[in-house]
ZADO-1210 file (C-alpha; in nm, 4 decimals, padded with zeros to 6 digits):
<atoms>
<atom x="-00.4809" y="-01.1589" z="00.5616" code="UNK" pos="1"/>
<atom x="-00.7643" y="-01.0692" z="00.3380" code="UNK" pos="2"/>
<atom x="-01.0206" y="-01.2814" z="00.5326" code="UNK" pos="3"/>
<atom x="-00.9225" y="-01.0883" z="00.8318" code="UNK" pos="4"/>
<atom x="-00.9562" y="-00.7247" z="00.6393" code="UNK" pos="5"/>
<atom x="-01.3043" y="-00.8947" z="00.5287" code="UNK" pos="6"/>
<atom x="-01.4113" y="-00.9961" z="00.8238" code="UNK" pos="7"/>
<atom x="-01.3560" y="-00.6296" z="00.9496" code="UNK" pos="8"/>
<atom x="-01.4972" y="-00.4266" z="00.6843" code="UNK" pos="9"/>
<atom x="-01.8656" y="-00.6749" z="00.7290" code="UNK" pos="10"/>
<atom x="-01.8761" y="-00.6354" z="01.1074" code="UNK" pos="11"/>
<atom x="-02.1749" y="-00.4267" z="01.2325" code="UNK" pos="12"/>
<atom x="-02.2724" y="-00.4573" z="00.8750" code="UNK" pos="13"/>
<atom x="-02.1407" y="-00.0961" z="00.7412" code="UNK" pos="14"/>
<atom x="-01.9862" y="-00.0544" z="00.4140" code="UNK" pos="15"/>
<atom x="-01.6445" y="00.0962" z="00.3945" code="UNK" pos="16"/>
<atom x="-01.5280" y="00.3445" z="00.1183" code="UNK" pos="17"/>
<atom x="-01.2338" y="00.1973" z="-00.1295" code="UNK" pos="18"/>
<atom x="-01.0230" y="00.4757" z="00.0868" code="UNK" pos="19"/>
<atom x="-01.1481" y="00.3452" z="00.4086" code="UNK" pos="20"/>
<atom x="-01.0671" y="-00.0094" z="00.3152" code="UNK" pos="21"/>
<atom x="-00.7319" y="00.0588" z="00.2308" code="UNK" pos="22"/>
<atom x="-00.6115" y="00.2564" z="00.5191" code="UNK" pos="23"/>
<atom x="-00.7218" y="-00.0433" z="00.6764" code="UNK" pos="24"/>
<atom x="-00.5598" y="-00.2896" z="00.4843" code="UNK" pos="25"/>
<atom x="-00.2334" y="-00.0725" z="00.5573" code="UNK" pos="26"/>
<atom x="-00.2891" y="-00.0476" z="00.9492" code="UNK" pos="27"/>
<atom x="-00.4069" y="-00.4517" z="00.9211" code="UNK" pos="28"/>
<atom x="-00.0301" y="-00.4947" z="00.7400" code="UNK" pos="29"/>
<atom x="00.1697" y="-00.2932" z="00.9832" code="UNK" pos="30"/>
<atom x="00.0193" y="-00.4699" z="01.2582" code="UNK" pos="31"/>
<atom x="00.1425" y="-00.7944" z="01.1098" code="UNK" pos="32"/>
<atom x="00.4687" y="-00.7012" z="01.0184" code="UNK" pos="33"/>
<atom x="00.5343" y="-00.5535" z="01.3536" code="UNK" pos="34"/>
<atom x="00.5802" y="-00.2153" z="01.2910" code="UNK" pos="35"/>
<atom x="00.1977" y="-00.0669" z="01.4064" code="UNK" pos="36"/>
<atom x="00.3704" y="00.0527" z="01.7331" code="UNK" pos="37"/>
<atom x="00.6508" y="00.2245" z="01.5868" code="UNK" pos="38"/>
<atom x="00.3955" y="00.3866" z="01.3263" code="UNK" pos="39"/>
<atom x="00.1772" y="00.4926" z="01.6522" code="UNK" pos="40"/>
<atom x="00.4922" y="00.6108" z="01.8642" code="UNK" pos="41"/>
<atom x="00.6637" y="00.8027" z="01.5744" code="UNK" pos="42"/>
<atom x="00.2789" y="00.9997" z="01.4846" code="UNK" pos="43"/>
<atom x="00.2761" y="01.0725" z="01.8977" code="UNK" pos="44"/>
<atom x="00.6349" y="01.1983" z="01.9049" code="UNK" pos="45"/>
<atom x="00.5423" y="01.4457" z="01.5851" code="UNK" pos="46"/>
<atom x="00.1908" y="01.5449" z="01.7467" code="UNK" pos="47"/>
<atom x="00.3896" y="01.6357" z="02.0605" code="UNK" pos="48"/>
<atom x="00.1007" y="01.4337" z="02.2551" code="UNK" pos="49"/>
<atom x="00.3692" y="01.2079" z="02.4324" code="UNK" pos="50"/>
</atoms>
């Protein structure tokens, strides 16, 4: 997992703030676990974009 957040946060050679990188590591880990499109459909359903 943290090679893959790494690997990330180097491409196009940009540097990330400690803030950045964690919202990352959080959208890398919901993702994983499953749960990224029930994050996504949840935030759509509040926006009222759906």
């Amino acid at each position: 997992m943290w090679s893959v957040i790494a690997k990330r946060m180097k491409h196009g050679h940009r540097s990330w703030s400690r803030q950045g990188g964690t919202h990352l590591a959080k959208i890398l880990a919901k993702k994983c676990s499953g749960k990224l499109y029930e994050v996504t459909e949840r935030l759509n359903k509040c926006s009222g974009l759906l």
